[in-house]
N, C-alpha and C positions, 0 to 999 in steps of 0.2 A: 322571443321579443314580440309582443303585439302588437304596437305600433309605435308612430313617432313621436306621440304626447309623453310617453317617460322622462320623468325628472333623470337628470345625468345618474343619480345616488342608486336609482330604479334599474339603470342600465348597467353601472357596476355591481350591484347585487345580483342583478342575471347575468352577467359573463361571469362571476367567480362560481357559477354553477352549473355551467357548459360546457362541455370535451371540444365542442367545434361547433363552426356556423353553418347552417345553409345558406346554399346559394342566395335567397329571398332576404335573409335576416345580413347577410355580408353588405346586399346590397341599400337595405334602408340604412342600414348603419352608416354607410359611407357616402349616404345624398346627406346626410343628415349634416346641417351646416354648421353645430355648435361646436367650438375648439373642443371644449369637455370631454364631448363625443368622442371626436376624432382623437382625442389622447386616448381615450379609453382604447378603442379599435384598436390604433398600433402595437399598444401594451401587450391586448390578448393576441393579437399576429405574430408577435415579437417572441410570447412564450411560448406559442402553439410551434414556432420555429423551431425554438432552443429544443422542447422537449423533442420533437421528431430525432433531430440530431443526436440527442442522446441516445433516443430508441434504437438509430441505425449504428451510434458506436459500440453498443452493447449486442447489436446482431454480428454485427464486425469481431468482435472480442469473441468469438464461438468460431470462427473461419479454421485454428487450426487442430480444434479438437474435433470437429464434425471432418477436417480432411483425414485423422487420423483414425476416427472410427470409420469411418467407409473403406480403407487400408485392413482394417481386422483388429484392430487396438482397441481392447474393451476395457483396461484399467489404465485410462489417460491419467498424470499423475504431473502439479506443475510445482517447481523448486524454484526458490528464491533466499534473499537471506536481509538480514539488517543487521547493521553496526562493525564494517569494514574501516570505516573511518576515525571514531571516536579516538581520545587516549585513553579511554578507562571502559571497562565495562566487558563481558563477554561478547562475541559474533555470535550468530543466531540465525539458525535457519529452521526454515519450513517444506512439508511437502503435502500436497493436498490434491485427493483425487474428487473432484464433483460429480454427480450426475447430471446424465443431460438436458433433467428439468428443473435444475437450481434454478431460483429466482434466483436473477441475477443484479436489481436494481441498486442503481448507487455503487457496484464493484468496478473496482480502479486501482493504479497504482497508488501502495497507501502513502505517498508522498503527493499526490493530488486531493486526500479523505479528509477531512475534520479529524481532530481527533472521538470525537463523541460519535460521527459517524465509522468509525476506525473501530468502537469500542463495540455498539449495531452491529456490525460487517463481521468480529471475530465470532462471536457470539451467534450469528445464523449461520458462519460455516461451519462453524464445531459442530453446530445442532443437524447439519443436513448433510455435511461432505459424506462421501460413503468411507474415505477413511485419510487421518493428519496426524502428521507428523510432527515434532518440533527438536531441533538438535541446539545444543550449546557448548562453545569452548570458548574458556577463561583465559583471561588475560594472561596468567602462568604459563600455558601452554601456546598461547598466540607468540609468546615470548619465545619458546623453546623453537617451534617449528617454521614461523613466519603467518603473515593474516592470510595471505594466498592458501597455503595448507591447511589454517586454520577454519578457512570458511568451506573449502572442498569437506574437512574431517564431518563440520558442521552439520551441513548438508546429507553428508551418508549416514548420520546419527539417525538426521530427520526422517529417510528414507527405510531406513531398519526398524523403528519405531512403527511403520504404520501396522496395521491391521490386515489390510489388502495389499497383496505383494503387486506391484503396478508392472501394465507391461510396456511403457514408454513415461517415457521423462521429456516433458517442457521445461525449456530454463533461460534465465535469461541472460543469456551470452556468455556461457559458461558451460565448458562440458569437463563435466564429475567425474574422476579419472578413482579406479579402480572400483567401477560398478558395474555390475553383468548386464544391467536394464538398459536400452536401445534408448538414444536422448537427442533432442532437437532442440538448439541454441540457436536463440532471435533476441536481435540487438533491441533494447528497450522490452522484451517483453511482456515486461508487467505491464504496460497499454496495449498489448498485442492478444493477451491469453488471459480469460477469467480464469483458469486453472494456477498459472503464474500471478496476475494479482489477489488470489486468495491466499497464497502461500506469502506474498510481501504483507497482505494486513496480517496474519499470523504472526511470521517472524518479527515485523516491528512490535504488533503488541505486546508480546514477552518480552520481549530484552525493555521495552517501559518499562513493562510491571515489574522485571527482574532489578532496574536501575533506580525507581521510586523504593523498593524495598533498600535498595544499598543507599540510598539519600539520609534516610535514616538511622544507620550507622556511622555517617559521616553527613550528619548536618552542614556542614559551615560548607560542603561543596556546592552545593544546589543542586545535585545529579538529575532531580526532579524535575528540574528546570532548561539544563543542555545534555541530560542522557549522555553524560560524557566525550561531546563533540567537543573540538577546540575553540569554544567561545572566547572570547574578551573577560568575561565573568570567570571562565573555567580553568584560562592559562594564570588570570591573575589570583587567584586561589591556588593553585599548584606551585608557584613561587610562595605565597606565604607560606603556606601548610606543609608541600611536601609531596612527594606521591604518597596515596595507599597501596595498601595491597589486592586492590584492585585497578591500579594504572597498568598500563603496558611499557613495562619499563623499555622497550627495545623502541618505543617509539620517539623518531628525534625529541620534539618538546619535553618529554618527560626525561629520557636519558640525561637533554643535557641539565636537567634540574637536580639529575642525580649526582652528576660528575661532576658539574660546576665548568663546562667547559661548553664553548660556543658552537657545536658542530657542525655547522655551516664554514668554516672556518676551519674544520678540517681537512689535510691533506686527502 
């Protein structure tokens, strides 16, 4: 900023081109008596805030893979999964080991992501992970063995899959029973571990991509739309239509659309 003669329009065309103030320019800015001004200033204060706060939650999100590589752990490797919930559609998991110079900007739990940034995020971890996994089990077999089994099988799919056999597992809050690999389970961790929320933007964008494709054999559900979660849209669709053969029949809503009986109401 040169000086105090800048038109307001002058002064937000030079802040949208500035990382930060000096001391000098903080301080003309803020003698400076016009409201215009002074909106301007708090705006660029307000973002220079936000962004720091990001920068230190994404240094935060590195804490337990830097504590388990200084331990001796050189294929940190983070497991997560999507679509425990739905009634229709397979569970899905991921396992994803980074390195420890991943750009890591914008990763997060992908239930915090855009989807468009969701779609960015799968797409530079494929390109840079040093090695990912993806597991899937159908509805069929969620049926046969229960979703708890179903998401563990999930998961081990994911983890046999990779390239680079890992030598610790991050997960979040969940430990993967019948796997030889050494595992550490943190409540929430998909905000806790980039290694973990790279594994949740995986696994949710497949079972999307896998449920947009099944939307299309069964237009009239909208799968496209609730990814076979229990919508208002999705339970009233299953009463007209039916299940497919992609519901999970063992799941109350849909069983009792099958039997015709209120299961809530049962013994």
């Amino acid at each position: 900023m040169k000086n105090k003669t800048q038109t307001i329009r002058e002064i937000k065309a030079w802040l949208s081109t500035v990382p930060d103030l000096q001391a000098s320019e903080l301080q003309l800015l803020q003698r400076d008596s016009r409201a215009g001004v002074q909106k301007l200033l708090q705006s660029f204060l307000r973002e220079k805030a936000k962004k720091q706060q990001e920068l230190e939650r994404l240094a935060r999100m590195w804490k337990y893979e830097e504590k388990y590589r200084d331990l001796g752990y050189q294929w940190i490797a983070g497991v997560d999964e999507a679509g425990r919930g739905p009634l229709a559609g397979p569970v899905v998991a991921a396992t994803v080991i980074l390195p420890p110079d991943f750009d890591v900007t914008g990763l997060n739990d992908s239930k915090q992501v855009s989807e468009p940034e969701r779609k960015r995020l799968r797409d530079h971890i494929k390109q840079h992970a040093i090695a990912y996994g993806i597991g899937y089990v159908h509805a069929a077999e969620i049926d046969q063995i229960n979703i708890l089994q179903a998401t563990y099988l999930a998961m081990r799919k994911s983890i046999e899959t990779l390239k680079q056999e890992p030598s610790l597992l991050l997960t979040d809050a969940v430990t993967i029973p019948q796997v030889p690999v050494p595992q550490r389970a943190f409540v929430k961790g998909d905000t806790l571990s980039h290694s973990i929320a790279a594994a949740s933007i995986l696994a949710k964008t497949a079972r999307d991509e896998w449920m947009r494709s099944a939307a299309q054999k069964y237009p009239q559900y909208g799968f496209e739309k609730h990814m076979g979660y229990p919508t208002p849209d999705h339970l009233a669709m299953l009463e007209r239509w039916g299940p497919t053969d992609i519901h999970r029949m063992s799941f109350a809503p849909v069983e009792k659309r099958m039997r015709g009986v209120n299961v809530a109401q049962r013994p």
